[in-house]
Structures are given as structure tokens and as C-alpha cells.
N, CA, C and O atoms as a Tinker XYZ file with bonds, in Angstrom:
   244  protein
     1  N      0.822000   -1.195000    0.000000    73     2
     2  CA     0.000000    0.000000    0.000000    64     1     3
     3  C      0.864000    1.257000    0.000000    63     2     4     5
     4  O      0.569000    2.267000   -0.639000    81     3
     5  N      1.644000    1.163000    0.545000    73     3     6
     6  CA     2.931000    2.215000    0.639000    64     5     7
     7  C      3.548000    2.962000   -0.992000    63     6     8     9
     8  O      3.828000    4.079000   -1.428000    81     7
     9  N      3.519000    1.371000   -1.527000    73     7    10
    10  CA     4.128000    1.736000   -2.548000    64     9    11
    11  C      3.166000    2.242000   -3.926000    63    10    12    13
    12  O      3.477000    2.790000   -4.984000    81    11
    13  N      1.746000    1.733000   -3.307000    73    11    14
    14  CA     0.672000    2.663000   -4.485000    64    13    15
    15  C      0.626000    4.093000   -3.735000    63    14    16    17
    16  O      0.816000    4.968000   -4.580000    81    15
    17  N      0.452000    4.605000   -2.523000    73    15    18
    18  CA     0.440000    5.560000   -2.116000    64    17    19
    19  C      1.646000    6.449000   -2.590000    63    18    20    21
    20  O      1.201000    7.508000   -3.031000    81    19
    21  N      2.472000    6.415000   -2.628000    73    19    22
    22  CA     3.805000    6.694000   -2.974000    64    21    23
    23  C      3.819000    7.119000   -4.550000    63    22    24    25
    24  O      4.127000    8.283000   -4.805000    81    23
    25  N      3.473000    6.154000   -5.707000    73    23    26
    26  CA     3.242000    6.162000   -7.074000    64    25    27
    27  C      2.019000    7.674000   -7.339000    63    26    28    29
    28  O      2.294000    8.614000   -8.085000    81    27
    29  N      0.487000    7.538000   -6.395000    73    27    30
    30  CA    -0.287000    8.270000   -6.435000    64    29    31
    31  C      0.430000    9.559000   -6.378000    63    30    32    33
    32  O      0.425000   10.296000   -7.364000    81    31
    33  N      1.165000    9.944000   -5.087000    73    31    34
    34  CA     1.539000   11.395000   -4.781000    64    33    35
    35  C      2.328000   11.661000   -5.970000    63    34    36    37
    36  O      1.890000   12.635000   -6.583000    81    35
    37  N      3.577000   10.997000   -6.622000    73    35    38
    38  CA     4.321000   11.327000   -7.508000    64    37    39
    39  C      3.555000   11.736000   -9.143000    63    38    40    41
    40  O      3.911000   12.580000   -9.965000    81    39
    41  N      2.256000   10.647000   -9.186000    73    39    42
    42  CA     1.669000   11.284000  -10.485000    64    41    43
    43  C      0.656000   12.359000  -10.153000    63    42    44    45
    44  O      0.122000   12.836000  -11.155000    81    43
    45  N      0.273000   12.842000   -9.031000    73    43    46
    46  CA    -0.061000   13.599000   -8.688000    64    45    47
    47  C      0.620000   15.214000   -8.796000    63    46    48    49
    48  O      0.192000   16.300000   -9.185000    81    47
    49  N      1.799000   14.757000   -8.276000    73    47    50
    50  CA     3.082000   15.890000   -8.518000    64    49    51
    51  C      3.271000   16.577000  -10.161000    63    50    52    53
    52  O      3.338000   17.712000  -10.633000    81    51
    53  N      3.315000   14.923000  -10.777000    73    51    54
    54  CA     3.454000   15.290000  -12.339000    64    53    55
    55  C      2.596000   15.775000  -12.972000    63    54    56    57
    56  O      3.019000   16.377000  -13.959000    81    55
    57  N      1.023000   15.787000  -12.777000    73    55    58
    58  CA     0.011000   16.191000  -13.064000    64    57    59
    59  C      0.001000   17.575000  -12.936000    63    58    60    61
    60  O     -0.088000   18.429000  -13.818000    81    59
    61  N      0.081000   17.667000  -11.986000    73    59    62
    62  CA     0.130000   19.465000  -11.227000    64    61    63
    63  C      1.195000   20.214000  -12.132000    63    62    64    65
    64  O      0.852000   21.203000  -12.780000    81    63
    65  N      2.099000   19.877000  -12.155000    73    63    66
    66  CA     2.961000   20.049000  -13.004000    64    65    67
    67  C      2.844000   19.915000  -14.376000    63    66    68    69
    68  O      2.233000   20.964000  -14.585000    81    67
    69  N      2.918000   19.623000  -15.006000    73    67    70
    70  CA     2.238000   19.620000  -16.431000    64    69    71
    71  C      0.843000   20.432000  -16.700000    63    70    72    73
    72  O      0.563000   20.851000  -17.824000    81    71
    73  N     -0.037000   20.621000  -15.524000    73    71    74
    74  CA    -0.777000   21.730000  -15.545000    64    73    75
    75  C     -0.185000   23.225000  -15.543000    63    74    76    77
    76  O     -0.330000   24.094000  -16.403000    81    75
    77  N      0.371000   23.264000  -14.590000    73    75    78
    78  CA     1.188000   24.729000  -14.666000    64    77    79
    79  C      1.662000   24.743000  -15.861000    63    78    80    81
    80  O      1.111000   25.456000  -16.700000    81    79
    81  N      2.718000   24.007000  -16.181000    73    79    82
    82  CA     3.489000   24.343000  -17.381000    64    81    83
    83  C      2.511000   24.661000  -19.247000    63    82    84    85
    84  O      2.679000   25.286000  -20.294000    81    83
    85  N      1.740000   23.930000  -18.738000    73    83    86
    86  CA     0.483000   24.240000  -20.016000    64    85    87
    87  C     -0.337000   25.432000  -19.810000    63    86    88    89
    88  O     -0.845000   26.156000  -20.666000    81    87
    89  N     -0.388000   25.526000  -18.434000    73    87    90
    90  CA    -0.892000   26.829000  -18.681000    64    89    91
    91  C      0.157000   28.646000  -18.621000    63    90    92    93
    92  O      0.011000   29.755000  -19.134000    81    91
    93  N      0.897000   28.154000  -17.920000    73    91    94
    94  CA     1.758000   29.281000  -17.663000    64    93    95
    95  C      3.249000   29.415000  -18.994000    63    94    96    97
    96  O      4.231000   30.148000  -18.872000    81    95
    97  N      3.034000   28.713000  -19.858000    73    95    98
    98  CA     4.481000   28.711000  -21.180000    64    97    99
    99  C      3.752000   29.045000  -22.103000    63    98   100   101
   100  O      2.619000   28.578000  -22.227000    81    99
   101  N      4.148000   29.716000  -22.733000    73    99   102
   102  CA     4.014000   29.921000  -24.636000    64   101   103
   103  C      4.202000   29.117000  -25.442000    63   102   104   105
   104  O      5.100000   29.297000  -26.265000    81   103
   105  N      3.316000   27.822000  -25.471000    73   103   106
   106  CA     4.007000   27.166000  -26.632000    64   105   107
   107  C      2.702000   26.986000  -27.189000    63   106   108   109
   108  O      1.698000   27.458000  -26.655000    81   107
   109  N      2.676000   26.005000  -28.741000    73   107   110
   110  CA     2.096000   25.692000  -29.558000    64   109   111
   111  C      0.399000   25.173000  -28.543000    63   110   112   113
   112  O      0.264000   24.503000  -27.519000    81   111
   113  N     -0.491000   25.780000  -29.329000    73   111   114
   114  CA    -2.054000   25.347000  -28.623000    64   113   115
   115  C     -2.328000   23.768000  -28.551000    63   114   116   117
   116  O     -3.139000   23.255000  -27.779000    81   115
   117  N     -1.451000   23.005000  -29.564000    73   115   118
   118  CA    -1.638000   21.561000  -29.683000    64   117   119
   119  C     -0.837000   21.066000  -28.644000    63   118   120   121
   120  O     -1.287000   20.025000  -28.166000    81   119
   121  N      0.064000   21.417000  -28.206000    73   119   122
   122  CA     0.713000   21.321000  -27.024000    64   121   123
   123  C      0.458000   21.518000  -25.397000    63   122   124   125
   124  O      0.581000   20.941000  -24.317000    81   123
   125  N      0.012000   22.760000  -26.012000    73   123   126
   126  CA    -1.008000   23.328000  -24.547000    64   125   127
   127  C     -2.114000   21.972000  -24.154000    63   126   128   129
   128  O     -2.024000   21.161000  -23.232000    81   127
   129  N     -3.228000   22.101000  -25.305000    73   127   130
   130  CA    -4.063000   21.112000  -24.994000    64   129   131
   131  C     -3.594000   19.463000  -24.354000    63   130   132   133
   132  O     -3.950000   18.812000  -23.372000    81   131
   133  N     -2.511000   19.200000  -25.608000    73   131   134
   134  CA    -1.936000   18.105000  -24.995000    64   133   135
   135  C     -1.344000   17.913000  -23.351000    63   134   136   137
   136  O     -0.961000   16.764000  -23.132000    81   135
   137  N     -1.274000   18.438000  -22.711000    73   135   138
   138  CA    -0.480000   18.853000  -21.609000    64   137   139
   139  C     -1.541000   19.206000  -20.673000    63   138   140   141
   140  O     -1.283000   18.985000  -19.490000    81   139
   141  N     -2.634000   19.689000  -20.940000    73   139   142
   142  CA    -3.824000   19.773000  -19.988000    64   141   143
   143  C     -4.526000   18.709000  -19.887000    63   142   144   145
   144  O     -4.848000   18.245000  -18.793000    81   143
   145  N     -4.828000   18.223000  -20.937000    73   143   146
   146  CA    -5.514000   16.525000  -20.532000    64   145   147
   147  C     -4.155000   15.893000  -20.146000    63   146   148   149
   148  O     -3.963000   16.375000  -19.030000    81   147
   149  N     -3.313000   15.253000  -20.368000    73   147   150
   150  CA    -2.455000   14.432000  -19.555000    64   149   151
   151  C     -2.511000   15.126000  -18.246000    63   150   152   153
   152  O     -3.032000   14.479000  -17.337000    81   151
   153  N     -2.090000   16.279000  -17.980000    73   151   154
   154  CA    -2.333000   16.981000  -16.574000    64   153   155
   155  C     -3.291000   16.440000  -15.617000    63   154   156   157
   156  O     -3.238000   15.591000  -14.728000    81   155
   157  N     -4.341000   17.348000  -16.179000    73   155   158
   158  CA    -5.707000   16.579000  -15.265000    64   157   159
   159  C     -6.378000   15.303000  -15.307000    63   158   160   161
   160  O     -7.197000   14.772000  -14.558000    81   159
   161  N     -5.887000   14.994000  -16.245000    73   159   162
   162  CA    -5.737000   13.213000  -16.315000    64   161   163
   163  C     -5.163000   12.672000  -14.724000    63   162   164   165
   164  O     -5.750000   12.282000  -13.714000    81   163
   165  N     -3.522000   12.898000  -15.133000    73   163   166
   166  CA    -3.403000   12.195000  -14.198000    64   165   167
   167  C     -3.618000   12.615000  -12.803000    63   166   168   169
   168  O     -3.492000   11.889000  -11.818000    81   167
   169  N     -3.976000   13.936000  -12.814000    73   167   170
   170  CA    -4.107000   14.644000  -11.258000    64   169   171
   171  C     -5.268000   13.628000  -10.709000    63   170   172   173
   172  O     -5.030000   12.680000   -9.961000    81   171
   173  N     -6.518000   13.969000  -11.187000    73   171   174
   174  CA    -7.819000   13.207000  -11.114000    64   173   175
   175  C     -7.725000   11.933000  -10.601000    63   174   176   177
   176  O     -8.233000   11.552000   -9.547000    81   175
   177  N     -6.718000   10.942000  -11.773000    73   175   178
   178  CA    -6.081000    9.264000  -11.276000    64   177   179
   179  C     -5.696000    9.379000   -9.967000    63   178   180   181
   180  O     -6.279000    8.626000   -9.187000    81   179
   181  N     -4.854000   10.134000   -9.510000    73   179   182
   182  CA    -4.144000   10.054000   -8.387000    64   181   183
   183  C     -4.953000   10.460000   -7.326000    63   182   184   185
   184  O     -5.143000    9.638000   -6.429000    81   183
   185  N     -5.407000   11.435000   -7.256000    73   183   186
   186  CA    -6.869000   11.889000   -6.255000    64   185   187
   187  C     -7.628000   10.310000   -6.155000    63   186   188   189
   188  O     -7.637000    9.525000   -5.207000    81   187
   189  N     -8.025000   10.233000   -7.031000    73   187   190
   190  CA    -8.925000    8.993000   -6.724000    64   189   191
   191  C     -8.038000    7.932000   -6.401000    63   190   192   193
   192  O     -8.870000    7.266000   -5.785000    81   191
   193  N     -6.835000    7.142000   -6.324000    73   191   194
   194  CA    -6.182000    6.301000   -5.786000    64   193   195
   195  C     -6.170000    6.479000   -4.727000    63   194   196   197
   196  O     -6.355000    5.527000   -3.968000    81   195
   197  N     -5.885000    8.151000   -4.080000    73   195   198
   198  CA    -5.238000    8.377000   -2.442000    64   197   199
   199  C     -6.776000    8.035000   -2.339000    63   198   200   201
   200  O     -6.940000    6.890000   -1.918000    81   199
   201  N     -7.860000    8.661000   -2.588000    73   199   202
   202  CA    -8.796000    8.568000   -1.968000    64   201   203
   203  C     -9.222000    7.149000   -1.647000    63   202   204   205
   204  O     -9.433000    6.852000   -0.472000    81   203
   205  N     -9.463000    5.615000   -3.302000    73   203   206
   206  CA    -9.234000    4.824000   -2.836000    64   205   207
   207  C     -8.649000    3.609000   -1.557000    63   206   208   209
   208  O     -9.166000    2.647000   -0.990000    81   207
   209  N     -7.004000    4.442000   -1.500000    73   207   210
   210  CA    -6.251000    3.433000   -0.658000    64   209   211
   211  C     -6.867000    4.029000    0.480000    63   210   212   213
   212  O     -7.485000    3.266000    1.222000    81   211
   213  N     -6.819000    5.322000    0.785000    73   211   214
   214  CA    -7.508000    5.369000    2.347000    64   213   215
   215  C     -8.854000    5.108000    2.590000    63   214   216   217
   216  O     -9.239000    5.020000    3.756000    81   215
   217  N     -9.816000    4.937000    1.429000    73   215   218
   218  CA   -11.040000    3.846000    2.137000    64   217   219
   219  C    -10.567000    2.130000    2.236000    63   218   220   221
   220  O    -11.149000    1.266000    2.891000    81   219
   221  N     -9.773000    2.018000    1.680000    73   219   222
   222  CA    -9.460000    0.497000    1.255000    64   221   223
   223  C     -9.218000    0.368000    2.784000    63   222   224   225
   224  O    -10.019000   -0.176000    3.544000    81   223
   225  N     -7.613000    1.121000    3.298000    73   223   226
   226  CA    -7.119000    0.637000    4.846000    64   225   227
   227  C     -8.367000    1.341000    6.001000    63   226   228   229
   228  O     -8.592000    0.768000    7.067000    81   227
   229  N     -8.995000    2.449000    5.661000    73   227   230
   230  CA   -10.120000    2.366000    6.661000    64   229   231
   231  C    -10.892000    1.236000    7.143000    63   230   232   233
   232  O    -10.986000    0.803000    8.291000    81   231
   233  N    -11.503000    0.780000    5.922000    73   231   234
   234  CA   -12.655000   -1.004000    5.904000    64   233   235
   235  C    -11.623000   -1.854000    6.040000    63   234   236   237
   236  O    -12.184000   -2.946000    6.121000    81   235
   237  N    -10.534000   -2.026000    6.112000    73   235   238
   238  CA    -9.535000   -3.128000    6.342000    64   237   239
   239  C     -9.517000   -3.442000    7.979000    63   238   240   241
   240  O     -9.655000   -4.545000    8.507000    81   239
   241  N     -9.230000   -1.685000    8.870000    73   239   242
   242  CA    -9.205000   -2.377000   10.311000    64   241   243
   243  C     -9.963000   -2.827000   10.737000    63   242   244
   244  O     -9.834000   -3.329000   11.854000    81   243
């Protein structure tokens, strides 16, 4: 569990990141776009994993 928790925060990180950078750089609009869906793509994935694993170990104890 450690180690999905761990994976979550990091694509979480990258998400966030790739958001900023799509929105805050000058580059090409096909780029931009590209970079906002992968962004909130994976932000979203990762939200819902943390959220997952901590109902998972809640109903576990």
C-alpha cells in the first residue's frame, strides 16, 4: 500500500505540473491542450487512488 500511495503522490506531482506548465508557457495550442488533458488526467487518477487506498485501509481495520 505504501508503494501505491507513494506512485499516487508522484503522479499527482506530475500532473500538477504539467498543468502549470500548459498553462503558464508559450508554446504551440496543440501542445497546450496536450499537456492539460495528460495533466488533469493524471491529477484526477491520483486523487482517486489516495482517496481509494484510504477507504481500502479504513474497511480493512
Amino acid at each position: 500500500m505504501k508503494r501505491f500511495l507513494l506512485v499516487c503522490i508522484i503522479g499527482l506531482m506530475l500532473g500538477n505540473t504539467a498543468t502549470i506548465i500548459a498553462l503558464t508557457t508559450n508554446l504551440s495550442p496543440e501542445m497546450v491542450n496536450l499537456l492539460l488533458i495528460v495533466g488533469l488526467g493524471l491529477t484526477i487518477l491520483s486523487v482517486l487512488g489516495i482517496i481509494l487506498a484510504g477507504y481500502y485501509t479504513k474497511k480493512r481495520k
